[in-house]
C-alpha positions in Angstrom: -43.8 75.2 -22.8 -44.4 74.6 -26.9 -47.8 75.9 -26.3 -47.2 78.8 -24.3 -43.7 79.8 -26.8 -46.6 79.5 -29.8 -48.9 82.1 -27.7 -46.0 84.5 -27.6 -45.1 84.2 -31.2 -48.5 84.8 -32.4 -49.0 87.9 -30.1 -45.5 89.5 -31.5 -47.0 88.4 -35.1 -50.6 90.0 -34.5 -49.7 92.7 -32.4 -52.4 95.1 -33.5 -54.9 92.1 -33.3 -53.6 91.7 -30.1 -53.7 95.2 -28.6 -57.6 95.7 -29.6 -58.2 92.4 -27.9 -56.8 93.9 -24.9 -58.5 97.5 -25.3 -61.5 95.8 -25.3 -61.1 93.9 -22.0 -59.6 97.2 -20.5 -61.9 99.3 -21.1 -64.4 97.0 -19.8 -62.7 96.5 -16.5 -61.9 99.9 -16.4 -65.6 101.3 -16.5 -66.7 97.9 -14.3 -64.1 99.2 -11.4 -64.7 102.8 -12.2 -68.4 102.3 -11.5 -67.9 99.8 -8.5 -65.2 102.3 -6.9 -67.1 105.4 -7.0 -70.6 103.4 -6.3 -69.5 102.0 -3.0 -68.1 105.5 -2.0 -71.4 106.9 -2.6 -73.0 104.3 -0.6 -71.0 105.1 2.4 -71.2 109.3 2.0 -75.5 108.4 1.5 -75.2 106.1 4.9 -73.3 108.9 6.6 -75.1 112.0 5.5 -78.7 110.4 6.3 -77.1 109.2 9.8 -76.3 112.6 10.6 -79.9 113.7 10.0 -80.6 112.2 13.0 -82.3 109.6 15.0 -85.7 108.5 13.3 -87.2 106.0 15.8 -88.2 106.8 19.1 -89.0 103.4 21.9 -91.4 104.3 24.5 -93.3 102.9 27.4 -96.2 101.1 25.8 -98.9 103.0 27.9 -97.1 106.8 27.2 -100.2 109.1 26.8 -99.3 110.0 23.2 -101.2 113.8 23.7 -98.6 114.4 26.6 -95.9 112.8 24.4 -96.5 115.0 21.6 -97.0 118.2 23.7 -94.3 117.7 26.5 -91.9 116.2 23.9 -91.3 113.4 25.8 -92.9 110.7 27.7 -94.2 111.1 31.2 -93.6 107.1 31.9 -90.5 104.9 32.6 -88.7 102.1 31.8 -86.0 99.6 32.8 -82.3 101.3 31.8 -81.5 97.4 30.9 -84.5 97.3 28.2 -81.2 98.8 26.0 -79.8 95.2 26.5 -83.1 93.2 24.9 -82.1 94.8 21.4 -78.4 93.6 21.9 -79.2 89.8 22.7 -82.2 89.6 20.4 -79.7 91.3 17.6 -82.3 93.2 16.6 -80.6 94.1 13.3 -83.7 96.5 12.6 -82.5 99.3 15.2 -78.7 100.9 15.3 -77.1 103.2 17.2 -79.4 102.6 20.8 -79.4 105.3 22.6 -80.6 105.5 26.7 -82.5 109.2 27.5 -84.4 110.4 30.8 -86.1 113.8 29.9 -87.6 116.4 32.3 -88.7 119.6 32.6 -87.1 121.9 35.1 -86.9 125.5 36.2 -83.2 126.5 36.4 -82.4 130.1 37.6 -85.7 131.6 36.4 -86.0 129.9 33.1 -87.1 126.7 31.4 -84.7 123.7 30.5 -85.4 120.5 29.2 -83.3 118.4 31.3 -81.9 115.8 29.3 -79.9 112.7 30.5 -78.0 110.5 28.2 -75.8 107.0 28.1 -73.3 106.0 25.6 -74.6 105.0 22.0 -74.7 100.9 21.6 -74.6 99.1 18.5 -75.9 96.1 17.2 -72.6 95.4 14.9 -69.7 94.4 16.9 -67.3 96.7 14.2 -67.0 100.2 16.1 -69.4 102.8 14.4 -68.6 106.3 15.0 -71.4 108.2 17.7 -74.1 109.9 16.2 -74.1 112.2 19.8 -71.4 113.6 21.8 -70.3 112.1 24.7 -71.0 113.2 27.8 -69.0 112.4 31.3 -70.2 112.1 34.5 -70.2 115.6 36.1 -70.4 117.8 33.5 -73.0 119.8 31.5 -73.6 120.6 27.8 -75.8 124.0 27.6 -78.1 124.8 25.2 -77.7 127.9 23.0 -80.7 129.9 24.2 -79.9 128.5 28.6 -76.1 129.2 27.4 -76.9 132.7 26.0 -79.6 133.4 29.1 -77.1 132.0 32.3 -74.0 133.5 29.9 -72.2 130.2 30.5 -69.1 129.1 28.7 -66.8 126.1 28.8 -65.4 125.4 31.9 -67.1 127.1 34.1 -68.0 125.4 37.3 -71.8 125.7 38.3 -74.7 124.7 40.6 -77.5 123.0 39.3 -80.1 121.1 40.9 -78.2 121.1 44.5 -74.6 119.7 42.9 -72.1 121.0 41.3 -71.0 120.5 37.7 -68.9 121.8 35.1 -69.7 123.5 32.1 -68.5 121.3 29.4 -69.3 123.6 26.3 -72.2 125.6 25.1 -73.6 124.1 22.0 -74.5 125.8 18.1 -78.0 127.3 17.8 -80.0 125.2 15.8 -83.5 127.2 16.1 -85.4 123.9 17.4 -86.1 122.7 21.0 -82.2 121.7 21.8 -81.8 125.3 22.1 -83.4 125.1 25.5 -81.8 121.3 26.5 -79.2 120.7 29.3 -77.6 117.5 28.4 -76.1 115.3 31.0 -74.7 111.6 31.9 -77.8 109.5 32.5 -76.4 108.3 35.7 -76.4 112.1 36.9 -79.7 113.0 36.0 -81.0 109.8 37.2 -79.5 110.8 40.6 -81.5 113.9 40.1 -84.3 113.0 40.1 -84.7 110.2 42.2 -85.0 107.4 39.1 -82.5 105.1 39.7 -82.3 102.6 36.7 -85.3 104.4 34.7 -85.3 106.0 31.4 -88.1 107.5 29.4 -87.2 107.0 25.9 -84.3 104.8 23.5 -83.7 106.6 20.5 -82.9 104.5 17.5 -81.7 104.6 13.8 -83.6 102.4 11.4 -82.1 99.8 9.1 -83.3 100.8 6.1 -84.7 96.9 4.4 -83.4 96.6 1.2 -87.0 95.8 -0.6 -88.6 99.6 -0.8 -92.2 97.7 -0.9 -91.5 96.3 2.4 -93.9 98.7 5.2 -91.1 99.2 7.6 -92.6 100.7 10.3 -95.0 97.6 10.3 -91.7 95.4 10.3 -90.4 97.8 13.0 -93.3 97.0 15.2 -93.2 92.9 14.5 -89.5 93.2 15.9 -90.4 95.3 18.9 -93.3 93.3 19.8 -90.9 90.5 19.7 -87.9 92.3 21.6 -89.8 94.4 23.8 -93.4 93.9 23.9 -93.3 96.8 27.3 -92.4 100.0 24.5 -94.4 101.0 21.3 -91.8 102.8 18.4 -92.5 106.1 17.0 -90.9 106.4 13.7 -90.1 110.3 12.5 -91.2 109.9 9.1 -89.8 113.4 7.1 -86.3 111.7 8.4 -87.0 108.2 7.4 -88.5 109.2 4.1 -85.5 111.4 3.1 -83.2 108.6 4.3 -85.1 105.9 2.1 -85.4 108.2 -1.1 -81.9 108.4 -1.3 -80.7 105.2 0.0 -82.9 103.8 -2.8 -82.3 106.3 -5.7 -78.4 105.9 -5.5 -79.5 101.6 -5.4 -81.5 101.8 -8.1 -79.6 104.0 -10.4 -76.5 101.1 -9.6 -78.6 98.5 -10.7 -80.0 100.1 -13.7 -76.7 100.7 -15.6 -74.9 97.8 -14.5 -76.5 95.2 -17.0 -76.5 97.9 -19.5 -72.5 98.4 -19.1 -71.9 94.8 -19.0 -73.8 93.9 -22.2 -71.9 96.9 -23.9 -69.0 95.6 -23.1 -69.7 92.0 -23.5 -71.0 92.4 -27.1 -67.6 94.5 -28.0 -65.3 91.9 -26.6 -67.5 89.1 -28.0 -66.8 90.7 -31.3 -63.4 90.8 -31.5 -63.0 87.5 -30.8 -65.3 87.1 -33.4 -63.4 88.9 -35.9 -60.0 87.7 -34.3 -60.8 84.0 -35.2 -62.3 84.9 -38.7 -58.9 86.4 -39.5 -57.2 82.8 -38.2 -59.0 80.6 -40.5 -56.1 80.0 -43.1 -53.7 80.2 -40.2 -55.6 77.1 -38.9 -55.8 75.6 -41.8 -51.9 75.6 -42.1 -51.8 74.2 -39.0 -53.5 71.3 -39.5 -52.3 70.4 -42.1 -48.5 70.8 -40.7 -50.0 68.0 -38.4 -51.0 70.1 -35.6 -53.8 68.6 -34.0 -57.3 70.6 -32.4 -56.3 70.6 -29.2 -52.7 72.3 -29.5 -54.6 74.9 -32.0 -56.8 75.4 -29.4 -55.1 75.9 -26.8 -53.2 78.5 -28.6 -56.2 80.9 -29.3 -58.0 80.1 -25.6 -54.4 80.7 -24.3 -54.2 84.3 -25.9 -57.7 85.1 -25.0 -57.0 84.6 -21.1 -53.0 86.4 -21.9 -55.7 89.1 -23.0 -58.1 89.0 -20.2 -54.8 88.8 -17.9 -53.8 91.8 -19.2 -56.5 94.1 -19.6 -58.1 93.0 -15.8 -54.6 94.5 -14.7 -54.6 97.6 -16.7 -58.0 97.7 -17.0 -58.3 98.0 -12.4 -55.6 100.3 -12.7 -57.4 102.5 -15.3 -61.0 102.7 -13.6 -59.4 103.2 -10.5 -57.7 105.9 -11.3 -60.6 107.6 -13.2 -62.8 106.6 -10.3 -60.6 109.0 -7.8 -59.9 111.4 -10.6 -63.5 112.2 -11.3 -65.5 110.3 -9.0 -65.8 112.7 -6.1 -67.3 115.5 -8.5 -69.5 113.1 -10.6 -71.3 111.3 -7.5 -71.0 114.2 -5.0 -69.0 112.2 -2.1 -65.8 113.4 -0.1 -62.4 113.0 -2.2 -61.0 111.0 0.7 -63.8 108.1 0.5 -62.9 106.7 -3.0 -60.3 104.7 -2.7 -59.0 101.5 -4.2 -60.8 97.9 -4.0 -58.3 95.4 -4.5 -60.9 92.9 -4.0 -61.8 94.1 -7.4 -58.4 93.4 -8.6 -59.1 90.0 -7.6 -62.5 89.5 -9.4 -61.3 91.2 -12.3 -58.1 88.7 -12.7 -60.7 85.5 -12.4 -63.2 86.8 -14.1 -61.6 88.6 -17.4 -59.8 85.9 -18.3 -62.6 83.5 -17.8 -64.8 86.4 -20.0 -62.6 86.4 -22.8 -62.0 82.4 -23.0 -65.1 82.2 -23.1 -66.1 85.0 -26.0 -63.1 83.0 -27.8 -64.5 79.5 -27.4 -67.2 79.1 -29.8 -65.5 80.8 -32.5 -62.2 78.9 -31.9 -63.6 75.6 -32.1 -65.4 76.1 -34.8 -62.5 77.1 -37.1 -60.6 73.9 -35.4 -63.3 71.4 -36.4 -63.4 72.6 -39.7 -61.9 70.4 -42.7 -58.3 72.3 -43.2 -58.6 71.1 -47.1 -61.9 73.0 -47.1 -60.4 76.2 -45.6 -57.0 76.2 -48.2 -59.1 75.0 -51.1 -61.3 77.9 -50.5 -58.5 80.3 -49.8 
């Protein structure tokens, strides 16, 4: 209680002293949480942009005629439907958002379709990820733009296809590639169809990007399927994967290269003032003493206003940088307002770790002004 009334008294007395202290530690959090805030929300927008590019891997039979594949856009072969299961009890944490097709091509009132029959998305995670792909339910139909445009279908609208009847679910954007011409259905459906009960042709994946850029991931893609699956080969859509990994890595590496810098800036200006703070306390100290306080009650005043300061500006300091990070992070990083939001795990870390910061910047200097000879100190004063 002595201590801690001594550590009030000398902040009222230094006030100025004081208030730089904790400007320093501020604006240190501040730009720390600022940085960490707005760099975690422009993780998730990179993850969520580059998911919506697409799929990028493609799992098919191992002996798929790859001149077909390439020509008919899809393999001729089949598979197991329960080959989707392998990834999930392998946790193959290389491939995410699994995803069952069976592809044909079919005639349908005088024109081409690509017939195409998908399952529900599976995830290795157990934390529910959003869908990359609409749903579709059992007895209904999503039409291409160009079939939707040719057959003038519309939602709703009950039709025949391939001897049953189903229902026009919608009629999907143009998007001037092959998906123009695709009739999507349940997989169960198509597999009805046509006659392949249990059978796909294809699981489309979305890569885990590895975190070392020097890794070959398609060779570390193959390793894992050979492992998983040694019955499918992986085809890996490079123009997707590359722009995923470019800026998956730029926004990584552009973290990483100003973190040290901003930590060292503001290390070396707290580290000063406590510098200068002690400096300023050598008389004071020297008083002290010789009033018969001893090191230890000295120095637990000074340590004891370096964590009051670190206390202090890691409060501020979160609220600050938070504040600046939803203020101005959105337009500076280029992510959606509504991602950036406040870490209070942050506000955690910053109440440990200021405090322990700033004792420690105060340390050093503080015991050596405590160890020093008090007449040596007056006589020189």
């Amino acid at each position: 209680m002595r201590v801690f009334m001594l550590i009030l008294k000398e902040v009222l007395h230094r006030k100025v002293n004081f208030l730089l202290s904790a400007l320093g530690v501020v604006a240190a959090v501040a730009i720390l949480v600022a940085f960490f805030t707005t760099g975690e929300a422009s993780k998730v927008e990179t993850t969520r942009l580059m998911r919506d590019i697409g799929y990028n891997l493609r799992i098919i039979p191992k002996n798929t005629d790859m001149e077909t594949f390439w020509t008919a856009g899809y393999s001729e072969e089949t598979m197991p439907e329960e080959y989707v299961r392998r990834f999930l009890e392998k946790k193959a944490l290389s491939y995410a958002h699994l995803l069952a097709t069976l592809q044909r091509r079919i005639d349908w009132n005088g024109g081409p379709v690509l017939l195409t029959g998908i399952a529900s998305e599976v995830d290795m995670e157990s934390r529910k990820k959003s869908p990359m792909i609409f749903e579709v339910k059992e007895g209904e139909l999503h039409v291409g733009f160009e079939t939707a445009k040719r057959l003038g279908l519309g939602a709703g609208e009950e039709v025949g296809f391939m001897g049953k009847k189903f229902r026009v679910a919608g009629a999907l954007a143009e998007t001037g590639s092959l998906d123009d011409l695709r009739v999507y259905a349940r997989l169960s459906d198509v597999q009805e169809l046509l006659g392949l009960s249990g059978q796909i042709n294809e699981i489309k994946a979305l890569e885990c990007l590895c975190k070392d850029p020097n890794i070959n991931n398609l060779a570390m893609l193959r390793e894992d399927l050979a492992k998983i699956l040694p019955e499918a080969k992986v085809v890996r859509l490079e123009p997707i994967a590359e722009a995923r990994e470019k800026q998956r890595f730029l926004v990584e590496n552009t973290f990483a290269m100003l973190l040290p810098v901003i930590m060292v800036l503001c290390a070396l200006w707290v580290g000063a003032l406590a510098v200068l703070n002690t400096r300023e306390r050598q008389t004071e100290i020297g008083i002290l003493r010789a009033l018969g306080y001893g090191s230890r009650t000295i120095s637990s005043l000074f340590l004891g206003k370096a964590i009051l300061v670190g206390i202090l500006g890691a409060a501020l300091g979160f609220v600050g940088g938070t504040a600046v990070a939803m203020q101005y992070g959105p337009e500076i990083f280029k992510v959606t307002p509504g991602i950036v939001r406040a870490d209070y795990r942050l506000l955690i870390l910053a109440l440990l770790a200021a405090p322990l910061f700033t004792a420690l910047s105060a340390f050093i200097p503080t015991m050596a002004a405590v160890t020093r000879d008090p007449a040596a100190t007056l006589r020189v004063e």
